[in-house]
N, C-alpha and C positions, 0 to 999 in steps of 0.2 A: 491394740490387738483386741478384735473381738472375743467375746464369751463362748466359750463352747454350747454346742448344745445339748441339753441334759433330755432326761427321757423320760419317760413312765412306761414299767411295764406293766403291760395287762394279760397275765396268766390263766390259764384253766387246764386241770386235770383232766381228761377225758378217755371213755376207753379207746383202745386199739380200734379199727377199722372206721371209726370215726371222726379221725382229724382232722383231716380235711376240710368236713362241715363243720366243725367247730371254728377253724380258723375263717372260714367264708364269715360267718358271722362274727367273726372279731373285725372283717375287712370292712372298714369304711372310709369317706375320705380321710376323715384324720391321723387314722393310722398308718404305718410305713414297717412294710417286709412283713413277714410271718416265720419265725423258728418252730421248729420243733425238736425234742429231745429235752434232754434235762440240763439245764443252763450254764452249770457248772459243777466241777465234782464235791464241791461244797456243799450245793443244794442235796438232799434227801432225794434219795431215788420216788418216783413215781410209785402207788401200788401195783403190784403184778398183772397185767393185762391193762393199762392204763400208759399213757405217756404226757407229757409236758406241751401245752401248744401257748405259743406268744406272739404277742403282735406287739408295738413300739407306740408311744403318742409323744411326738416334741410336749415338753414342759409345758410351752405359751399355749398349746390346743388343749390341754389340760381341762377341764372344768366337770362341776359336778354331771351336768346335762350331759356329757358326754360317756361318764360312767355308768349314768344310769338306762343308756341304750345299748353299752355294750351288754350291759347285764339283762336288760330287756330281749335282746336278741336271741341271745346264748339260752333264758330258760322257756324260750317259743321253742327248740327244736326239740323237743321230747312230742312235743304234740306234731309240729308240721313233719317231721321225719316217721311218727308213729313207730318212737322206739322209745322203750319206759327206759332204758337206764343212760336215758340223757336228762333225765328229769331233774338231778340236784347236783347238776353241775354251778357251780360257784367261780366267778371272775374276782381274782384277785390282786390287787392295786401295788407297785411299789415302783421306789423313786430309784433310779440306777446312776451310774457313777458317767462321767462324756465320753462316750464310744460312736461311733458309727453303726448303731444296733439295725438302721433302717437297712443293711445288706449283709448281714452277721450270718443271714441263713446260709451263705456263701461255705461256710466254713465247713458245715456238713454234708451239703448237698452233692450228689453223683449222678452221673450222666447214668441213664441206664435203656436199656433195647426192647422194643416189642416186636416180635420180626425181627424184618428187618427195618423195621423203623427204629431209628437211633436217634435220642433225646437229649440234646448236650446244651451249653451252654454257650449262650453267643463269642464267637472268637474264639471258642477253642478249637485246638488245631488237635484233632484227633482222626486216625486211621482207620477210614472202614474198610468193611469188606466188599468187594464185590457184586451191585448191585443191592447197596443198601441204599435207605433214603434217610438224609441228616436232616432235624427239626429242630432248629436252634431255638431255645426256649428261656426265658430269665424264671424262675420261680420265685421271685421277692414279694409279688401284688395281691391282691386280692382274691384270687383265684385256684390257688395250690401249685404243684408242682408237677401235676400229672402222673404219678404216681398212682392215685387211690384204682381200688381193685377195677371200680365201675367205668376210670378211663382207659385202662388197659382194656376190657374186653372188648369196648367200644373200638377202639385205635386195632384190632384184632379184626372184626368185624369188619370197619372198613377195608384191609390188609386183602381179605377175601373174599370181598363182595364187587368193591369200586372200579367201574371201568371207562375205559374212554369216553368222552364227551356225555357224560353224567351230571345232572345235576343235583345237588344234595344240599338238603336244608339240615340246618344242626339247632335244633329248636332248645332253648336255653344254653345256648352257647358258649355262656360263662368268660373264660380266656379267649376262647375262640381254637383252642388246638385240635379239635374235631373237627373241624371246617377245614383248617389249614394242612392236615394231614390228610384230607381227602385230595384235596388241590394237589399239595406235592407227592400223593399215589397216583394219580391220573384222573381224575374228575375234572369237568371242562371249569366246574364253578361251583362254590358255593355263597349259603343265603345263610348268617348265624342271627337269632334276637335273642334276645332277654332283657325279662322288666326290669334290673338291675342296673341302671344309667350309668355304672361305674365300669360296665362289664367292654361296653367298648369301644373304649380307649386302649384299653390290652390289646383286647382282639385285634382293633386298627395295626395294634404295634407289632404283633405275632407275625400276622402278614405280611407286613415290610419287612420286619425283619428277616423273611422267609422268604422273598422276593416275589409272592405270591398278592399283594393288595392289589392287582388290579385285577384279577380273578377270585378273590373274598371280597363278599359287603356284609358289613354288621351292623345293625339298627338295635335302636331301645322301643322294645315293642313285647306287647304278649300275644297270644293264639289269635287276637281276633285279627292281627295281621292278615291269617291265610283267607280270611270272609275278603278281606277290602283288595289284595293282590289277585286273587283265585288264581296264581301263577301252579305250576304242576311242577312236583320234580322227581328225579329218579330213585332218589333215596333220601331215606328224612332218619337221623340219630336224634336220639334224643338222651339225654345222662341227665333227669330229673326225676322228682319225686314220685314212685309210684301212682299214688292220686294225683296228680296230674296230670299224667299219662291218660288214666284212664278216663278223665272228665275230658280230656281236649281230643277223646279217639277219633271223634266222626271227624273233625276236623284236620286231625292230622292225614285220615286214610282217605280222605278227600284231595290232598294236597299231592297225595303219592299215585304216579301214572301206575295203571293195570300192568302187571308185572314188574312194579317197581319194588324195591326190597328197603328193610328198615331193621334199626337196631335202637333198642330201647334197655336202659341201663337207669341203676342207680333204685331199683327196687328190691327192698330185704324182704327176706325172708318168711317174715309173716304176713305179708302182701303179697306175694308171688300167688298165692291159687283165685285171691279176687282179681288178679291183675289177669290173669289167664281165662278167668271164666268170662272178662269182659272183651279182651281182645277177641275171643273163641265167638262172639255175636256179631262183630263186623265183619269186614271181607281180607281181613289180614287174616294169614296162617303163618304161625309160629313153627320154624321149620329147627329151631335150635336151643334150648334152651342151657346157660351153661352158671355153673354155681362156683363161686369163689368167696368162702367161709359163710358170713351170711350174706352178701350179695346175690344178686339174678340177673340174667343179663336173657336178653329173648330177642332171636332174630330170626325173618323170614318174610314174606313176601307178600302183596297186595294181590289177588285172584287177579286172573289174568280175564 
């Protein structure tokens, strides 16, 4: 009889509306699934406005080098996010008892609706309503659960924008569920990248599982993609880093046919007026901008 296999988790406190990103950078290959919440009612609650985020490493992937990237990772986002009170977040080490931790997130997790888009879990058998569209989704990987405020407004966006034989780029694409929800709203096709080489394999799988892969393609690429393809499309999302948004503008508003429309997410708060005063010198017009806590989300249209 083989050995169970044992775990390590690797914990971090972090506050509310930021888990997400925390957990991205706990995803790498060696780790498997992402929790969140407080681990058990033994554990000490989190402090107030704070929550519990975990990722899993088999025992054998264990090694110092490996801690010392998670921990690398985790105290870059105070700076790549340009948010100070990600700044002394600490990754926390501990051995755990043999579980199947790598899909534990199972236990908490719920299907839940934007629109009518309904976000479930592959194989469940659940009753919609009436011209809704189902997005079967696994949330274990590296990517989150879709969830966070800046994918809702996105998946929003698209909801009331996307129309027939449209094509839409999802620039840093991450899971790839921005792309694939464009697809199964009615977009003829989308194009997802990101520099994250781990990012698609998800997205490939999102797609299939969504019966959508041979209308999503998803490469490992950054911006300079749109130089080397100069393909055009009718809508370009984007759910990244404010400064990046605004360094890659020419390029993105390049990419986008005259009168084609865009949503751009994942920029807080105290970014939101440099993000605006940059986008306000190309030929994109911000025709919406919508605020969910400190989130920004800004959509509207390339001059026609």
């Amino acid at each position: 009889m083989s050995e169970p296999v044992r775990w390590i988790e690797a914990r971090v406190i972090a506050p509310e509306g930021w888990l997400e990103l925390v957990a991205e950078a706990l995803s790498i290959d060696a780790t498997a699934g992402v929790a969140f919440g407080r681990p058990s009612l033994a554990t000490d609650a989190a402090p107030e406005g704070h929550d519990f985020v975990r990722v899993f490493v088999p025992e054998r992937a264990d090694s110092a080098e490996l801690r010392s990237e998670l921990e690398s990772r985790v105290a870059r986002l105070a700076v790549r996010a340009g948010a100070p009170e990600l700044a002394d977040l600490r990754v926390a080490f501990r051995e755990l008892a043999p579980e199947d931790y790598a899909t534990s997130w199972r236990k908490n997790w719920k299907p839940f609706r934007v629109g009518r888009l309904c976000v479930v879990l592959p194989g469940e058998a659940r009753r919609l309503r009436s011209g809704d569209v189902a997005l079967a989704l696994e949330p274990g990987g590296a990517f989150g659960s879709g969830r966070h405020p800046t994918t809702r407004e996105c998946l929003r966006a698209i909801q009331a924008r996307v129309r027939p034989r449209e094509r839409v780029l999802d620039a840093g694409s991450g899971s790839g569920i921005l792309a694939v929800a464009a697809v199964l709203l009615g977009a003829e096709s989308a194009l997802g990248f990101d520099v994250d080489p781990n990012a698609k394999p998800y997205a490939d799988a999102l797609a299939l599982q969504n019966g959508v892969a041979s209308r999503c393609t998803f490469t490992t690429a950054d911006f300079a993609l749109l130089d080397r393809d100069r393909a055009e499309f009718d809508a370009v999302v984007a759910n990244i880093y404010a400064d990046v948004i605004a360094s890659e503008l020419a390029r993105v508003s390049a990419a986008l046919v005259r009168g084609g429309w865009f949503a751009f997410s994942g920029c807080i708060e105290s970014r939101a007026g440099e993000l605006v005063e940059t986008i306000s010198r190309s030929e994109l017009r911000i025709e919406r901008e919508v605020a969910c806590g400190r989130w920004r989300t800004f959509v509207g249209t390339r001059s026609g």
